[in-house]
The first five atom37 places (N, CA, C, CB, O) and aatype in JSON, in Angstrom:
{
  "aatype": [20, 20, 20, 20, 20, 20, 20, 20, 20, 20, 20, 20, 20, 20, 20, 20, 20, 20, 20, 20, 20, 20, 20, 20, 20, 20, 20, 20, 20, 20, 20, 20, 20, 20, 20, 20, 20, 20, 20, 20, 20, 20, 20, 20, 20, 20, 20, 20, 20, 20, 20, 20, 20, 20, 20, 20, 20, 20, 20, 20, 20, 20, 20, 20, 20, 20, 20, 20, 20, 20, 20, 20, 20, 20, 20, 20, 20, 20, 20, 20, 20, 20, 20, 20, 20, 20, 20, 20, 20, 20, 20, 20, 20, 20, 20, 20, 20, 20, 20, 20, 20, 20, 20, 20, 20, 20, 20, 20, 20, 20, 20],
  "atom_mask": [
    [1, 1, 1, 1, 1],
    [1, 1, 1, 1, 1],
    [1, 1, 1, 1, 1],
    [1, 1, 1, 1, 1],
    [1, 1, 1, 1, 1],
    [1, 1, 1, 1, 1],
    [1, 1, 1, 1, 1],
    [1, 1, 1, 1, 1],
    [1, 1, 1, 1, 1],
    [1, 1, 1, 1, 1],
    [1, 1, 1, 1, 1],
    [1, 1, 1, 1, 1],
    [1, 1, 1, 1, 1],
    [1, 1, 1, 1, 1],
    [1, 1, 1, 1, 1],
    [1, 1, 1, 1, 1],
    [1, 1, 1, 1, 1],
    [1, 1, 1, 1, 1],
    [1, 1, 1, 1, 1],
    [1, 1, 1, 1, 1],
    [1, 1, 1, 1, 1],
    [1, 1, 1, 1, 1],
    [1, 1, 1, 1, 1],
    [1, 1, 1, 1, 1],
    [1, 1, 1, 1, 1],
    [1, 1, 1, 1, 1],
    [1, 1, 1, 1, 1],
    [1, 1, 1, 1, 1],
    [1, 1, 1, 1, 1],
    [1, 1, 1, 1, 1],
    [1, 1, 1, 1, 1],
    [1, 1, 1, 1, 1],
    [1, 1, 1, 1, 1],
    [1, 1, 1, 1, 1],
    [1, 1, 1, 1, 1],
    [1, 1, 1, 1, 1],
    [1, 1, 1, 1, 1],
    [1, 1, 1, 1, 1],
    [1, 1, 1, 1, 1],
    [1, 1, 1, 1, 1],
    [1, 1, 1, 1, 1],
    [1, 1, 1, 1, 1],
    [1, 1, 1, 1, 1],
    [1, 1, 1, 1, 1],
    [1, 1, 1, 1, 1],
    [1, 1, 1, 1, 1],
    [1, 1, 1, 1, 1],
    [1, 1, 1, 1, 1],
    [1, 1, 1, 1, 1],
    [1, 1, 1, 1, 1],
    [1, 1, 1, 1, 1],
    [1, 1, 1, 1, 1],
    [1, 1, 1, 1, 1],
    [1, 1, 1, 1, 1],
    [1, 1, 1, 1, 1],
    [1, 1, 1, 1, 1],
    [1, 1, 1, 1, 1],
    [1, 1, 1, 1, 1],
    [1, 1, 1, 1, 1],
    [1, 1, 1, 1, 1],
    [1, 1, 1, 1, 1],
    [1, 1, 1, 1, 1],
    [1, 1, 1, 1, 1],
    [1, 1, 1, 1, 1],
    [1, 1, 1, 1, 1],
    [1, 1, 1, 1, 1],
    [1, 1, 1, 1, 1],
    [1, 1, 1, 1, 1],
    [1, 1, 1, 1, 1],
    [1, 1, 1, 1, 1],
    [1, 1, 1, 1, 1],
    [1, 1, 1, 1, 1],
    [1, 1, 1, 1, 1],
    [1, 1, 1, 1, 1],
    [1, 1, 1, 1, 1],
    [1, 1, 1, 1, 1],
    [1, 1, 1, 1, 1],
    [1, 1, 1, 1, 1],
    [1, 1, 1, 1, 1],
    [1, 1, 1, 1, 1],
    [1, 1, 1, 1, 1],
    [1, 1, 1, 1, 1],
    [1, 1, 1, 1, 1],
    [1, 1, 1, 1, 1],
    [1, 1, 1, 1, 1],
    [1, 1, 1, 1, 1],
    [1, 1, 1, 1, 1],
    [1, 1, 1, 1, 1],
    [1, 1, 1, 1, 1],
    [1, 1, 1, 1, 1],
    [1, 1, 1, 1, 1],
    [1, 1, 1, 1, 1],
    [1, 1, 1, 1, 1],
    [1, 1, 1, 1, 1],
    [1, 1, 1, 1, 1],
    [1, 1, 1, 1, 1],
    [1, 1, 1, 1, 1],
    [1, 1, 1, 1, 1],
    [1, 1, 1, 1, 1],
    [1, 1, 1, 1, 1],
    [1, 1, 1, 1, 1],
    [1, 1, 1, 1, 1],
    [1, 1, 1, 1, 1],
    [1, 1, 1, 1, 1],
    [1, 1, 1, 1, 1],
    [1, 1, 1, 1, 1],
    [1, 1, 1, 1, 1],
    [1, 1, 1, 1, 1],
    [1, 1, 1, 1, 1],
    [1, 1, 1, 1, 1],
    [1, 1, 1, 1, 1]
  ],
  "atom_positions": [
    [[23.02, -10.79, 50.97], [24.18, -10.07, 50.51], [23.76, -8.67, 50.09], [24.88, -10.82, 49.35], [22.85, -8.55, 49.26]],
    [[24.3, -7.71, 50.57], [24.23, -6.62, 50.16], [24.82, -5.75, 49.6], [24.01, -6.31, 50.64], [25.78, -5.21, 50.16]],
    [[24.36, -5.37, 48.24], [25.3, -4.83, 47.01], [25.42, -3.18, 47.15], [24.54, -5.25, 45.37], [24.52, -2.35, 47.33]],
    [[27.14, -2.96, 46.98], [27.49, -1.27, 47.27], [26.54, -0.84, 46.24], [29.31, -0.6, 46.98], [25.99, -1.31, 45.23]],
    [[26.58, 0.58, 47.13], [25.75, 1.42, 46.72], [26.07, 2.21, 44.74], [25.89, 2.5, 48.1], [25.28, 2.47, 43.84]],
    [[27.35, 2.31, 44.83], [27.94, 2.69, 43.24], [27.38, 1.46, 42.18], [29.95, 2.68, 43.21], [26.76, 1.58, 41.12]],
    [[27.88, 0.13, 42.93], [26.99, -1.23, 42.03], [25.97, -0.93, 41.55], [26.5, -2.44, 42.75], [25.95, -0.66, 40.35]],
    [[24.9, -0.89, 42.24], [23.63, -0.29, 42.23], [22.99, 0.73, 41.42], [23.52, 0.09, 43.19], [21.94, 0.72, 40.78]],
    [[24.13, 1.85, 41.64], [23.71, 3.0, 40.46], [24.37, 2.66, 39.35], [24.08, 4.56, 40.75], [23.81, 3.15, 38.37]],
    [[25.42, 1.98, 39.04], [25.75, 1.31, 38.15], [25.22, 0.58, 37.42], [26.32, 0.9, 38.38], [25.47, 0.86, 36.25]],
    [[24.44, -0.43, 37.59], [22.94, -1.45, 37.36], [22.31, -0.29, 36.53], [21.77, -2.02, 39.05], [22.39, -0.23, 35.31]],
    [[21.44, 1.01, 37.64], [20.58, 1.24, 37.05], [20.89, 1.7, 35.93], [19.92, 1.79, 37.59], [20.4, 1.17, 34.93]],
    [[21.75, 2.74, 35.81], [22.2, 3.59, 34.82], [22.37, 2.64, 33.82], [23.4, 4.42, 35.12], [21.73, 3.03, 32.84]],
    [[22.89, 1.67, 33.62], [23.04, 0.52, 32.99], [21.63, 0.19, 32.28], [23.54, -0.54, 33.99], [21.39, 0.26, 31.08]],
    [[20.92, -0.11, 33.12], [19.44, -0.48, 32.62], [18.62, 0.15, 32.22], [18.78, -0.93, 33.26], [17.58, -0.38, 31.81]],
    [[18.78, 1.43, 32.19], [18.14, 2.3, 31.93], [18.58, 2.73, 30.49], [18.22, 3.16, 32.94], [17.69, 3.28, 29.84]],
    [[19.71, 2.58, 29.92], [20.53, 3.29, 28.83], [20.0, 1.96, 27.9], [22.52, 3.63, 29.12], [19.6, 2.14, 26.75]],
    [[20.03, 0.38, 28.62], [19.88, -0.38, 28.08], [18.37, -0.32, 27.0], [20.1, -1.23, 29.04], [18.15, -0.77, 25.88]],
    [[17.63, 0.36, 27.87], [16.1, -0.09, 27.77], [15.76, 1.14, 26.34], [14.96, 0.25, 29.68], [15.09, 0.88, 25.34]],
    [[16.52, 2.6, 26.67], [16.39, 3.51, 26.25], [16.61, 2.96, 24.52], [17.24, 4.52, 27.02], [15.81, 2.91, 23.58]],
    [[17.98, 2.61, 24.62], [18.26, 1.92, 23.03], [17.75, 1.07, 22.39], [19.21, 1.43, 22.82], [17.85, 1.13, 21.16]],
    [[17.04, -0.02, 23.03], [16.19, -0.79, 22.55], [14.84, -0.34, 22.14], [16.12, -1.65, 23.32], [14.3, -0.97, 21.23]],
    [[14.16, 0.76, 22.74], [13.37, 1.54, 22.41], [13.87, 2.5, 21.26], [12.99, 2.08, 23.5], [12.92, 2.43, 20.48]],
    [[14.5, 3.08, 20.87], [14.88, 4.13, 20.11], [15.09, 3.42, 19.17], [15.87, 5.0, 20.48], [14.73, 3.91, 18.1]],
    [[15.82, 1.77, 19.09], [16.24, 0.88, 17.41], [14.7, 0.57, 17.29], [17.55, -0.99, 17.39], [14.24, 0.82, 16.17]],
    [[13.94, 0.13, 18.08], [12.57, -0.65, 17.58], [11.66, 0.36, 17.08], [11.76, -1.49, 18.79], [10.93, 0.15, 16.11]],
    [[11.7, 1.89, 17.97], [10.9, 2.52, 17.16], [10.38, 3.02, 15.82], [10.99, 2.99, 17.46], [9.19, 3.25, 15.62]],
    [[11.44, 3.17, 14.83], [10.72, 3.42, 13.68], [10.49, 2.21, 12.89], [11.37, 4.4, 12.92], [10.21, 2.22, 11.69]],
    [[10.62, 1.13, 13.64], [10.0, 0.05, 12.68], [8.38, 0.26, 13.36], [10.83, -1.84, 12.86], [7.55, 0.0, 12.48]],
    [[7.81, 0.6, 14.48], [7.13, 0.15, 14.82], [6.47, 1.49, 14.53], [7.28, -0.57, 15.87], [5.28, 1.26, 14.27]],
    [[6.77, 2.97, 14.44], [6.02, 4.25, 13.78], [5.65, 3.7, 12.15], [7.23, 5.83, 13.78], [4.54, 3.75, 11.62]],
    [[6.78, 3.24, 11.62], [6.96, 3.33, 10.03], [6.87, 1.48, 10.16], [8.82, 4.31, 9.25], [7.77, 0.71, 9.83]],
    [[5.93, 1.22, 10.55], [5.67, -0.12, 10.08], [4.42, -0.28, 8.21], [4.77, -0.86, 11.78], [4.28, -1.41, 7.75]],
    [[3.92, 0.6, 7.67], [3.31, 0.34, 6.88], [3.93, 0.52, 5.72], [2.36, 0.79, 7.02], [4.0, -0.34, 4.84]],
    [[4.55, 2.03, 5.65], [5.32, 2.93, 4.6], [6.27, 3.98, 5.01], [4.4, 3.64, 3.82], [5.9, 4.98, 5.63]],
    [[7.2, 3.8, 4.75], [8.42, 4.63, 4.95], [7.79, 5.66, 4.05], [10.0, 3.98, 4.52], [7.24, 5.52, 2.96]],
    [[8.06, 6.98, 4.97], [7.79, 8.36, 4.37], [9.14, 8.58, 3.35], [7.66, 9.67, 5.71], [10.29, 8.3, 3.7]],
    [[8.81, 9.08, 2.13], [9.72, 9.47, 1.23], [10.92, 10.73, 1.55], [8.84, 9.8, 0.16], [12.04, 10.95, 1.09]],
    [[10.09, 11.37, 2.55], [11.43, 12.33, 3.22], [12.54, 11.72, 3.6], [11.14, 13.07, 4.5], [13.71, 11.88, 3.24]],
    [[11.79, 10.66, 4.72], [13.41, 9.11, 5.06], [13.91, 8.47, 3.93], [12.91, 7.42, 6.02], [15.08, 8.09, 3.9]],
    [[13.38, 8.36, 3.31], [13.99, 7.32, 2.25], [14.91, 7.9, 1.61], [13.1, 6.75, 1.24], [16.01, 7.37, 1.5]],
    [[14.57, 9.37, 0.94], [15.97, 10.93, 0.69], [16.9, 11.0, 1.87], [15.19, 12.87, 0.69], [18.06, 11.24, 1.54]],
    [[16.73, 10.9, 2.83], [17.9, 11.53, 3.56], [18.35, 10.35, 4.02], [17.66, 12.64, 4.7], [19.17, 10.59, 4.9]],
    [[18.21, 8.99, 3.82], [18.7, 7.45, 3.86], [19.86, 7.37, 2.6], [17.23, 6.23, 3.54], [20.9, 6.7, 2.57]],
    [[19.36, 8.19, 1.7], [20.3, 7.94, 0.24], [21.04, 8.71, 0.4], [19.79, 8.1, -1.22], [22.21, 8.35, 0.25]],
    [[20.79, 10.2, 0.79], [21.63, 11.64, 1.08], [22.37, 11.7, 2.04], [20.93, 12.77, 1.31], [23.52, 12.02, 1.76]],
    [[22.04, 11.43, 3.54], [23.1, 11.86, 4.59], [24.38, 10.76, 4.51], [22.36, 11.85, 6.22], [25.4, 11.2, 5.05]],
    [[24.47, 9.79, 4.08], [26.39, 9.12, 4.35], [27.13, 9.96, 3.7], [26.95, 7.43, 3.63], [28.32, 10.17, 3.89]],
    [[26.47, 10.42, 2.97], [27.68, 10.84, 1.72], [27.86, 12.57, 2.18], [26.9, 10.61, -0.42], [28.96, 13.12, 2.16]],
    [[26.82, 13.14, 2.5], [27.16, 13.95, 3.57], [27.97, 14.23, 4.78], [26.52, 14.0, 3.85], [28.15, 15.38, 5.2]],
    [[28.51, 13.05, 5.41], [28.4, 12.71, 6.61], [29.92, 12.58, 6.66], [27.42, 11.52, 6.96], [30.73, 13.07, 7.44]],
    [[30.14, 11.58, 5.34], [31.53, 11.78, 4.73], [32.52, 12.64, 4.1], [31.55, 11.27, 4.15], [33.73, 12.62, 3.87]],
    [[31.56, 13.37, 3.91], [32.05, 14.62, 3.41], [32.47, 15.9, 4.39], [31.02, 15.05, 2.54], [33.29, 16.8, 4.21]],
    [[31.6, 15.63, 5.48], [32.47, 16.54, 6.86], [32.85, 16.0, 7.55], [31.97, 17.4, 7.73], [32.94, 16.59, 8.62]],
    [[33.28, 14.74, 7.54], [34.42, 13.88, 8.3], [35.9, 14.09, 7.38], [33.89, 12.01, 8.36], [36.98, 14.22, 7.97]],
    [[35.83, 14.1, 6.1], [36.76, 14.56, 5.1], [37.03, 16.35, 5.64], [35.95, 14.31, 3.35], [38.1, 16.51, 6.23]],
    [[36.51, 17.11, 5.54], [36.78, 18.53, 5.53], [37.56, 18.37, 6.63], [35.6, 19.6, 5.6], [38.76, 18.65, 6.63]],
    [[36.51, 17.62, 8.3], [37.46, 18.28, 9.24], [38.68, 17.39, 9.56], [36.71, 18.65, 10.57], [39.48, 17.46, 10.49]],
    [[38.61, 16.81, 8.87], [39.86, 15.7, 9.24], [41.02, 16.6, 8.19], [39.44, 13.58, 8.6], [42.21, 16.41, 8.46]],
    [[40.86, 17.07, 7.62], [41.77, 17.78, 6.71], [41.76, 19.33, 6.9], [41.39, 17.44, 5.29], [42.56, 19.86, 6.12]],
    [[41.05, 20.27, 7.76], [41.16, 21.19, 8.32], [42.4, 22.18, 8.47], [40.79, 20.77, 9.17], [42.58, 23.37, 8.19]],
    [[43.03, 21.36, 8.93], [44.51, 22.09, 9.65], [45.78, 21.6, 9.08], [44.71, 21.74, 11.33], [46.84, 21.46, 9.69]],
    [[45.56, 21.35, 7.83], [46.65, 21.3, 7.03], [47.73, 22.54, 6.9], [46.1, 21.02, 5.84], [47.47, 23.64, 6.4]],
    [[49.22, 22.06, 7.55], [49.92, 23.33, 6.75], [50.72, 22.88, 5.55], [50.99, 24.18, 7.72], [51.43, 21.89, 5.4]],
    [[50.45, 23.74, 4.85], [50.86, 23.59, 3.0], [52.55, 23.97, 3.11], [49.78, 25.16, 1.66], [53.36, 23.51, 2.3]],
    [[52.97, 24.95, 4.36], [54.18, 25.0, 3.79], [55.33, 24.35, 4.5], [54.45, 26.26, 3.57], [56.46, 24.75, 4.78]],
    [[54.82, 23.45, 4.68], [55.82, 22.34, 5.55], [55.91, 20.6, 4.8], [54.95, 22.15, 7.4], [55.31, 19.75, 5.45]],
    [[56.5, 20.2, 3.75], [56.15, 18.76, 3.47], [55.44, 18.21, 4.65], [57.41, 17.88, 3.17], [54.22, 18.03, 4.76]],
    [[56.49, 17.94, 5.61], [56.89, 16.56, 6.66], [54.79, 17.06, 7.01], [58.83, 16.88, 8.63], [54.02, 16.11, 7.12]],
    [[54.4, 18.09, 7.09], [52.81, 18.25, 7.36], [52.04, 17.74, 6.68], [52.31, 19.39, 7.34], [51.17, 16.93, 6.99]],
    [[52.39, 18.31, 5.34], [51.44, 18.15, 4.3], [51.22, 17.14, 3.78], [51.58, 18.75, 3.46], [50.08, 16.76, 3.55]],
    [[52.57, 16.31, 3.39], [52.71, 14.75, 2.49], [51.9, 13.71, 3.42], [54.62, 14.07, 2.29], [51.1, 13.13, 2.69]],
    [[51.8, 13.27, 4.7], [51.07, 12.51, 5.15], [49.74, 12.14, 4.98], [51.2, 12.69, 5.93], [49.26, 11.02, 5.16]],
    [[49.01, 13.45, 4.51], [47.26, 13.49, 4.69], [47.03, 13.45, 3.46], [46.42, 14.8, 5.4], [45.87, 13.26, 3.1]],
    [[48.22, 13.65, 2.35], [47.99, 13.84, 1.04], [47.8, 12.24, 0.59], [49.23, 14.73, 0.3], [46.9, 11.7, -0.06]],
    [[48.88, 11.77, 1.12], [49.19, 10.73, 0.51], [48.21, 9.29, 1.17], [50.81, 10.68, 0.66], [47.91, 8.19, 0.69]],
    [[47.99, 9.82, 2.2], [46.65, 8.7, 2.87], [45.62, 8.97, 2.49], [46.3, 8.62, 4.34], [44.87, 7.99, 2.52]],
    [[44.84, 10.48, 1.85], [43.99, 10.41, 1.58], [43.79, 9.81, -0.16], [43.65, 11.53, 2.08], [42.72, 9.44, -0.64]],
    [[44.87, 9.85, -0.73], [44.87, 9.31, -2.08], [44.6, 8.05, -1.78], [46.1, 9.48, -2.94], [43.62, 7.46, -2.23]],
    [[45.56, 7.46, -0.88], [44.63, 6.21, -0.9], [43.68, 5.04, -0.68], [44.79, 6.01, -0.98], [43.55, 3.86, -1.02]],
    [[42.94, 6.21, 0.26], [42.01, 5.8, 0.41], [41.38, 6.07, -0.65], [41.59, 6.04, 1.37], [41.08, 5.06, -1.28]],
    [[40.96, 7.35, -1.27], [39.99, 7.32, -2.88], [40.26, 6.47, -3.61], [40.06, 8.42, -3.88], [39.31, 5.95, -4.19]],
    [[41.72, 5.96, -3.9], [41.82, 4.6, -4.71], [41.65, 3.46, -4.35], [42.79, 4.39, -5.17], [41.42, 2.49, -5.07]],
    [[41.78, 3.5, -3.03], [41.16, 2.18, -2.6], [39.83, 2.27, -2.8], [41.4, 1.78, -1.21], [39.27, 1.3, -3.31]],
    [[39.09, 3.4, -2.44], [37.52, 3.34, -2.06], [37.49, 2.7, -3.59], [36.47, 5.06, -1.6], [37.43, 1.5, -3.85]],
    [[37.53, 3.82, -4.59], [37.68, 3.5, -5.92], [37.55, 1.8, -6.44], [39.05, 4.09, -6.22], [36.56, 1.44, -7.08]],
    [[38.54, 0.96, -6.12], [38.73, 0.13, -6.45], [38.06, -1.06, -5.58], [39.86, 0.26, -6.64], [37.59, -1.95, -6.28]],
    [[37.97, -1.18, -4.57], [36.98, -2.51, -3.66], [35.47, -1.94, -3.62], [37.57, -2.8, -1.65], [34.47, -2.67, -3.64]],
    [[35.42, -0.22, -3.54], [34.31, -0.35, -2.61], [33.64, -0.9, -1.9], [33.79, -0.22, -2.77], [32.64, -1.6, -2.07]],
    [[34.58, -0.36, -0.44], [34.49, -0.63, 0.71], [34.49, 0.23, 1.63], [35.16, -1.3, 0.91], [35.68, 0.1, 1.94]],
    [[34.0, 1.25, 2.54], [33.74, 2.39, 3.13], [35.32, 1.83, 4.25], [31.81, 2.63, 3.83], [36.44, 2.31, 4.43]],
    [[34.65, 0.68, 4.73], [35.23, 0.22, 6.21], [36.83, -0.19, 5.92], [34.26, -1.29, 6.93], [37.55, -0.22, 6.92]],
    [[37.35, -0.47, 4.8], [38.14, -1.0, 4.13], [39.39, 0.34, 4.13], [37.4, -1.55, 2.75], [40.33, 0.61, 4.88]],
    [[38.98, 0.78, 3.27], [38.86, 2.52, 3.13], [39.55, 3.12, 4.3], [37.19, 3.14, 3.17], [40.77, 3.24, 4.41]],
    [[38.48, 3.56, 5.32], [39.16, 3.94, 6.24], [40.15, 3.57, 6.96], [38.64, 4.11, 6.75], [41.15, 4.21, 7.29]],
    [[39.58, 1.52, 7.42], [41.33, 1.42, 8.3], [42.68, 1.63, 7.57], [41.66, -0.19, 8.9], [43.61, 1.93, 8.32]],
    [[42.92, 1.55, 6.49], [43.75, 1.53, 5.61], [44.32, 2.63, 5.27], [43.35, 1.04, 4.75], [45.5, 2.57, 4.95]],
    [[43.72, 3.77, 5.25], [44.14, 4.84, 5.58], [44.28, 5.36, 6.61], [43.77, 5.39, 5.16], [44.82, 6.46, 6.47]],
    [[44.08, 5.14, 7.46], [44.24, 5.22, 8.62], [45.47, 4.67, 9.32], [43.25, 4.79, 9.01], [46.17, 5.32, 10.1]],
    [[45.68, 3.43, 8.97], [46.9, 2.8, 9.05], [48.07, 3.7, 8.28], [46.73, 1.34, 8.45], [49.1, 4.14, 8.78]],
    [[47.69, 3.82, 7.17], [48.83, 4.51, 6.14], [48.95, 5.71, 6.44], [48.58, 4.52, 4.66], [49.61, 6.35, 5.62]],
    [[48.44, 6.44, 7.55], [48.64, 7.98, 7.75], [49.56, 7.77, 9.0], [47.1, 9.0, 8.04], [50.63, 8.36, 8.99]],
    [[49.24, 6.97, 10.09], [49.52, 6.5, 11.22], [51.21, 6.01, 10.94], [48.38, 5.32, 11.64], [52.22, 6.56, 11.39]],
    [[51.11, 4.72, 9.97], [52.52, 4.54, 9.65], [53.6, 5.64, 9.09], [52.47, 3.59, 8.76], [54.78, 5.64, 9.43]],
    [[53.14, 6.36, 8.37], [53.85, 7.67, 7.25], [54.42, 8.58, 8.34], [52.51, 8.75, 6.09], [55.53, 9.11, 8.36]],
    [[53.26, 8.65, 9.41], [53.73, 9.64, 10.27], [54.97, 9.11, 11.37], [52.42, 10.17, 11.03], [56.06, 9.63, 11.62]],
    [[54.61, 8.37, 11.68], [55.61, 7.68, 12.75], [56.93, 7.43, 12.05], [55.02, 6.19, 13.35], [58.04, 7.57, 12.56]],
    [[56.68, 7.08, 10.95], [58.02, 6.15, 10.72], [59.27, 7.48, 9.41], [57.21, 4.06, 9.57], [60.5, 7.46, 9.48]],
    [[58.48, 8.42, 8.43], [58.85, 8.7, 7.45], [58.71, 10.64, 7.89], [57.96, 7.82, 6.21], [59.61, 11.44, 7.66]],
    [[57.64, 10.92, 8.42], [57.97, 12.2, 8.53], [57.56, 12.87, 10.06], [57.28, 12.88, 7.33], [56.62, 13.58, 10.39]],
    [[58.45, 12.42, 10.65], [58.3, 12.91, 12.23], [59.29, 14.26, 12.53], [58.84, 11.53, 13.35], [59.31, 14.76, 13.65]]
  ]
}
């Protein structure tokens, strides 16, 4: 049987991306198998909260202030997500939920 030619590059590309990631997760166990350098261990504690913090800016970017039906949606989803975060701490929690509540607000209350 002989497999099309797109199959084929499909496979490889496939196997290749496969192999690449399995290499790239195993590696720093296998560089940093004795002692984690203290530089990683800072920017392990430092970058989420970073990370979150310009997912916040640009997600809130293009706010216009002088329009409610604009403004009240992002206001009011992002409150609660901080009170949610606030209260479960839960990152993942957090987001769908606001996410949902921006999604619903918009569709249903200020279109």
């Amino acid at each position: 049987m002989m497999l099309d030619n797109n199959f084929e590059y499909v496979l490889i590309a496939v196997s290749i991306m496969a192999i690449l990631t399995l290499i790239l997760r195993f590696l720093p166990f296998i560089l940093f198998s004795k002692k984690t350098p203290e530089l990683l261990i800072y920017l392990g504690s430092v970058l989420p909260y970073s990370i979150m913090a310009m997912l916040v800016i640009y997600c809130l970017k293009n706010i216009n202030f002088s329009d409610n039906s604009k403004f009240l949606p992002e206001f009011i989803s992002l409150l609660i997500v901080v009170v949610l975060h606030k209260w479960k701490h839960n990152t993942l929690l957090s987001i769908v939920v606001g996410t949902v509540s921006y999604m619903y607000l918009v569709q249903n209350f200020f279109n």
